[in-house]
C-alpha positions in Angstrom: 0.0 0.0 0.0 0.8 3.6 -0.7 1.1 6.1 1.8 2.4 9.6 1.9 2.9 11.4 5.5 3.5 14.6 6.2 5.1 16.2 9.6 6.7 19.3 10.6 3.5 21.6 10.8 3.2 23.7 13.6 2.6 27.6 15.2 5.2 30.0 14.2 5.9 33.5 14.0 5.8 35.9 11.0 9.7 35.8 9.7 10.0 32.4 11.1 11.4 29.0 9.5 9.7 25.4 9.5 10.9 22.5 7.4 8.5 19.6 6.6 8.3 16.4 5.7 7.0 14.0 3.4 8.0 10.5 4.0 6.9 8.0 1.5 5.8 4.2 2.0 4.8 2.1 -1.3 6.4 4.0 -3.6 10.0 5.3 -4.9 9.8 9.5 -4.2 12.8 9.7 -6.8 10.3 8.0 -9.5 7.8 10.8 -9.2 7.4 14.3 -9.5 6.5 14.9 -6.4 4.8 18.1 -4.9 3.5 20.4 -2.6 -0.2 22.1 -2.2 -1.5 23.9 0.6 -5.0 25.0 1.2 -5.9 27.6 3.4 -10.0 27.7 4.4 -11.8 28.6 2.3 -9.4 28.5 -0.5 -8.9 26.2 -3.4 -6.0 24.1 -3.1 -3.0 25.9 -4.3 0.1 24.5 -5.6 3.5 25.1 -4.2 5.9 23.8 -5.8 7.4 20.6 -7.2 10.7 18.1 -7.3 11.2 15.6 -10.5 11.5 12.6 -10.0 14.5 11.4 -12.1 16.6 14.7 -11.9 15.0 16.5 -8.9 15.1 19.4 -10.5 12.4 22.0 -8.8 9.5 24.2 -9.5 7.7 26.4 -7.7 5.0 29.3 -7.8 5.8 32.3 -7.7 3.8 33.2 -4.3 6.6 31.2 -2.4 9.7 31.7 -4.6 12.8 32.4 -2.8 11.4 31.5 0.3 11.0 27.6 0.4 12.9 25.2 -1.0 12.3 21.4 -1.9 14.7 18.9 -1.1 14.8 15.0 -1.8 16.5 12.3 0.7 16.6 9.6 -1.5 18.2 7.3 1.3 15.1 8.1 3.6 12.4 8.0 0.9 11.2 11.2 1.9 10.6 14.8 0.7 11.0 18.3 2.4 9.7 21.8 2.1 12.0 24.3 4.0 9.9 27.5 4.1 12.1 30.8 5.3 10.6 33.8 6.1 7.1 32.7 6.4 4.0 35.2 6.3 0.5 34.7 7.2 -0.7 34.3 4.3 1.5 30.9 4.3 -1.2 29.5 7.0 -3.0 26.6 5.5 -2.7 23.2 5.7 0.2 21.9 3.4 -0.3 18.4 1.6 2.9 16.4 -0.4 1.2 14.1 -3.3 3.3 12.2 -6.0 1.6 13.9 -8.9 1.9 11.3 -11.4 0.3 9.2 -9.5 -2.3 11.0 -7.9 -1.4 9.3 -4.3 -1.9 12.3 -1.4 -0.7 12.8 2.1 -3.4 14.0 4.8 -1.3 17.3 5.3 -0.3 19.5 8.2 -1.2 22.2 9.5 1.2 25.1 9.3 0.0 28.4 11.5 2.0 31.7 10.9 1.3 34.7 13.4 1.3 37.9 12.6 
C-alpha cells in the first residue's frame, strides 16, 4: 500500500522558518514528480511547488519563490519543504502528493502569526 505522511506543521511567527516532511511508503519518491499544495480555508488548493523525479530538479509558484525550497533524501524515501521567512498568508494546511500518481498525504497544519 501507498502512503504519503507529512510532519513538521506547527505555530510560528511571521519571519519564522519550519521544514517539513513527506515520508513515502509504497512507492520510490525519486520516480515521481512529487509536490506540494496547501489549502488555506476557504481556498482552493494551491500548488506550491514541485521536485522531479528522475533529476530532482524543482518548481515552484511564484507566491513562495525564494522563500521555500524542496529537497529530496533519497536514502530516507522522503521529501521536504524548507519554508524561510514565512508570512500569514502561508497559514493553511500543506499536503505532499506524487503527482503522477495522484497518491496524497493528509497534510499538516502550518500556522503563521502575525
Amino acid at each position: 500500500q501507498v502512503h504519503l505522511v507529512e510532519s513538521g506543521g506547527g505555530l510560528v511567527q511571521a519571519g519564522g522558518s519550519l521544514r517539513l516532511s513527506c515520508a513515502a511508503s509504497g512507492i520510490t519518491v525519486s520516480y515521481y514528480a512529487m509536490g506540494w499544495f496547501r489549502q488555506a480555508p476557504g481556498k482552493q488548493r494551491e500548488f506550491v511547488g514541485r521536485i522531479t523525479g528522475r533529476i530532482g530538479s524543482t518548481y515552484y509558484a511564484d507566491s513562495v519563490k525564494g522563500r521555500f525550497t524542496i529537497s529530496r533524501d533519497n536514502a530516507k524515501n522522503t521529501v521536504y519543504l524548507q519554508m524561510n521567512n514565512l508570512k500569514p498568508e502561508d497559514t493553511a494546511v500543506y499536503f505532499c502528493a506524487a503527482m503522477e500518481a495522484d497518491y496524497w498525504g493528509q497534510g499538516t497544519q502550518v500556522t503563521v502569526s502575525s
